[in-house]
N, C-alpha and C positions, 0 to 999 in steps of 0.2 A: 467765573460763575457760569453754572451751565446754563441751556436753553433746551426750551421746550418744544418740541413738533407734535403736531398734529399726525394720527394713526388711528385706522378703525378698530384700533381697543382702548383708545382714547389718548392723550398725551403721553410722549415720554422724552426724558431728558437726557441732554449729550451735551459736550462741549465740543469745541473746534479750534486745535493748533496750526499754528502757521498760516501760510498764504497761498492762494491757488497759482497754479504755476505748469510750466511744463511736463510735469511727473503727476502722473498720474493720484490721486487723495488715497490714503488710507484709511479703511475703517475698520475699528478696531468693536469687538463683539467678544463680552463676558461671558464665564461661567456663571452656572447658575448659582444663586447665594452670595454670588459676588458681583462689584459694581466697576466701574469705569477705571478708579483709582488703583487696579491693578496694572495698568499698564501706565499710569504715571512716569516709571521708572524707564521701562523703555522709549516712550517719547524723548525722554530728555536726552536721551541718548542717538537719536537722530539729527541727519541737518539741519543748523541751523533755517527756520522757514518753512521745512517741509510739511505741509497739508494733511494733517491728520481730522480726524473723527471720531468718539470712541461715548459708546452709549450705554445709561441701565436699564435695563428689564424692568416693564411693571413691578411696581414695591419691591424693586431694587433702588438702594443708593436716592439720587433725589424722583426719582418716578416715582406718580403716583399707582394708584392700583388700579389694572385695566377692566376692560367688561369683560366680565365671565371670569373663566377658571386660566389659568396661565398652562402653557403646555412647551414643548417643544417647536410643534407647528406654529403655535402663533407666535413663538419669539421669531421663526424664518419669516415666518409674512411681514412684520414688523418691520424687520431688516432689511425686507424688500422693497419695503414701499418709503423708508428713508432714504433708503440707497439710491431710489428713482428717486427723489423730490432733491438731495442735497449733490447728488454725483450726479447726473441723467448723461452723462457720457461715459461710466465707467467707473470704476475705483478698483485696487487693489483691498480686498477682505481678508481680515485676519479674524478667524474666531478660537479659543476656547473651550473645548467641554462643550455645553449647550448652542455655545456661538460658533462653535466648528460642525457643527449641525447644520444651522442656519447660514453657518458661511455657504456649507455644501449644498444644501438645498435653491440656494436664490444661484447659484450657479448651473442650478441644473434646467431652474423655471425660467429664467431671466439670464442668460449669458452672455448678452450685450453690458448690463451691468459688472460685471464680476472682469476686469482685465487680467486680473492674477487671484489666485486663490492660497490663503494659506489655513491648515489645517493644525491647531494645534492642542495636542491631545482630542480627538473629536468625538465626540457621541454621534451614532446615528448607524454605523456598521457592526454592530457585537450581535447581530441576528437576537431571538428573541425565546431562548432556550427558558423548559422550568424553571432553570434555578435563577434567570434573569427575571423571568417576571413573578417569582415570590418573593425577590429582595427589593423589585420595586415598589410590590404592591407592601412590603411592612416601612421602607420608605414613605412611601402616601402616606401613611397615618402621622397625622400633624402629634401626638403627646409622642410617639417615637421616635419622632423626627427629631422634636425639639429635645431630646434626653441624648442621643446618643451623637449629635452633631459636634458636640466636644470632641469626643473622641475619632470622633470618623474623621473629623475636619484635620486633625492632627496625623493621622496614617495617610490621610492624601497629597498634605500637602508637602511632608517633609520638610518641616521650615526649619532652615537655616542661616536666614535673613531678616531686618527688620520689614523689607517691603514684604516677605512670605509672613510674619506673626501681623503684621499690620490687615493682608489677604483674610488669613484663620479669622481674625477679631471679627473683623467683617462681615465671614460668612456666619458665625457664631450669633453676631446681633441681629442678622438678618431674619435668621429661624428661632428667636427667642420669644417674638409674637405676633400678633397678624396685623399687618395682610401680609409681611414677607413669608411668614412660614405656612399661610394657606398655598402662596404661591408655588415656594419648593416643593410643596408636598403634592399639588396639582403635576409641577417638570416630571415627578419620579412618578407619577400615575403615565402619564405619557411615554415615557421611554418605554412602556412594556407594550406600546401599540402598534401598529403593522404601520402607521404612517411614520414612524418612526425611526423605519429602516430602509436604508439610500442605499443599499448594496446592488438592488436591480439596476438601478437607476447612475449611479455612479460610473461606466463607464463610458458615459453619454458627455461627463463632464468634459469640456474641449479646452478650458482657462488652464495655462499652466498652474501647477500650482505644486505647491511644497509646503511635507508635512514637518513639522516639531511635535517629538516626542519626549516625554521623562521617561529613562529607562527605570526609573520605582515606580512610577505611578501604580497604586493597585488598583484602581477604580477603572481604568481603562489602556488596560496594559500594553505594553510595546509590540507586541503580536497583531494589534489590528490596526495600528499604524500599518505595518506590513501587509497587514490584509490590502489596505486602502492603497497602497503602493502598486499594490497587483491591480485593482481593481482601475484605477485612474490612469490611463496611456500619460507615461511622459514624467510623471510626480516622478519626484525628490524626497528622503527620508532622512532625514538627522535627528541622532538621537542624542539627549542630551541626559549631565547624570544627575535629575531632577525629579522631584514628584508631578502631581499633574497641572501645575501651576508654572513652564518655566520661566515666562516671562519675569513672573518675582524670583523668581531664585538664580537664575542666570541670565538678569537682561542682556547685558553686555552681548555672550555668546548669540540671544535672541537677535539683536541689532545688526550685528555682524548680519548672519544668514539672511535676516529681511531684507537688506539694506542689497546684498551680491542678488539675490533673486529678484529684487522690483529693477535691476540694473537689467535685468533679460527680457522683461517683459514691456517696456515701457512700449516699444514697437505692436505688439500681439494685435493689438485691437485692428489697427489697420490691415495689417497682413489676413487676418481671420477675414475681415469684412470683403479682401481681394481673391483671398481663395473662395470667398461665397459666393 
């Protein structure tokens, strides 16, 4: 059963696997439309014990609906301010689509938090061209939103798995009435905003960190993985043959790659704090 923390947009809900221990916790940070139970699959597929964390968005999954309008930024803040209250020495972040945003953001505000960064599939580097913010702004419109999210949901996700149709379903029920689909429809007002974009700011990030890509994703294509590759001294890029979900469609492969990169980082914090 999940639990609830306190945040200044009011409650939101997580669970927590395993036991705390000498390895650093993982937290794990959803796309948006989708809740915690996407990464189900990859938990199970870690060590036995190992200390996870994985949370939903305002009127995501069991969250309630937070104050005000839900955006990008305040899923980071969110993420930040759990991150301090439940990790306050550190955690290894995994995000998502929207939580690869907020993974990259609480890493750039907060670096003491953030020991390893992983990126996968991430919003937040696509810069902020015409054609990005007139697909967001007919995005924002909740009757469009909720009509064409069948379909959208199904070109992004490439599902080829019961954990990816189980994801789609998800995201489908999420945006079929409110508060979740005022919500999404607020994330994609946000994505066409100037706070929205971590490309200046990204090569400040110092947390090792490694990306996962689906090479189909079309919503955030394999190109700015690479972008981010350039942009962050030291990242790692694997790409995987997935839509922008792969955690459900190739946990195994996800487990792997998580599992060899928190093996390099468990030291960072210390070392970071001796170079400082």
């Amino acid at each position: 059963m999940p639990s609830l923390i306190d945040t200044s947009t009011g409650p939101v809900a997580y669970d927590e696997t395993g036991t705390p221990g000498s390895a650093p916790p993982l937290f794990l940070l959803p796309s948006g439309a989708h809740d915690r139970h996407d990464f189900d699959e990859l938990r199970r597929l870690l060590p036995a014990g190992r200390h996870t964390f994985a949370l939903d968005w305002p009127s995501h999954g069991d969250s309630p609906p937070g104050v005000g309008a839900l955006s990008a930024m305040r899923c980071a803040e969110i993420a930040e301010e759990v991150i301090a209250k439940l990790a306050p020495e550190g955690a290894i972040v995994l995000g998502n689509s929207v939580g690869g945003f907020a993974a990259a953001r609480v890493a750039i505000r907060r670096p003491e938090l953030v020991r390893g960064l992983v990126i996968v599939d991430g919003g937040g580097f696509g810069g902020r061209s015409p054609l990005t913010r007139a697909v967001c702004a007919l995005m924002a419109r909740p009757r469009f939103l909720r009509a064409v999210y069948p379909a959208f949901s199904a070109a992004y996700m490439r599902a080829r798995t019961p954990a990816d149709a189980r994801a789609r379903q998800t995201a489908i029920a999420t945006t079929r009435a409110d508060p979740g689909l005022a919500a999404i429809a607020g994330l994609w007002r946000s994505f066409a905003s100037r706070e929205h974009d971590l490309r200046r700011e990204a090569p400040a990030i110092t947390a090792p960190t490694l990306l996962i890509w689906g090479r189909r994703d079309p919503v955030i294509p394999r190109r700015i993985g690479r972008r981010i590759q350039r942009l962050i001294p030291g990242s790692q890029l694997v790409l995987l043959d997935t839509g922008h979900v792969p955690h459900t469609s190739e946990p195994g492969a996800v487990a792997a790659e998580l599992l060899a990169f928190a093996g390099t980082v468990a030291g960072a914090p210390a070392e970071r704090a001796a170079a400082a």
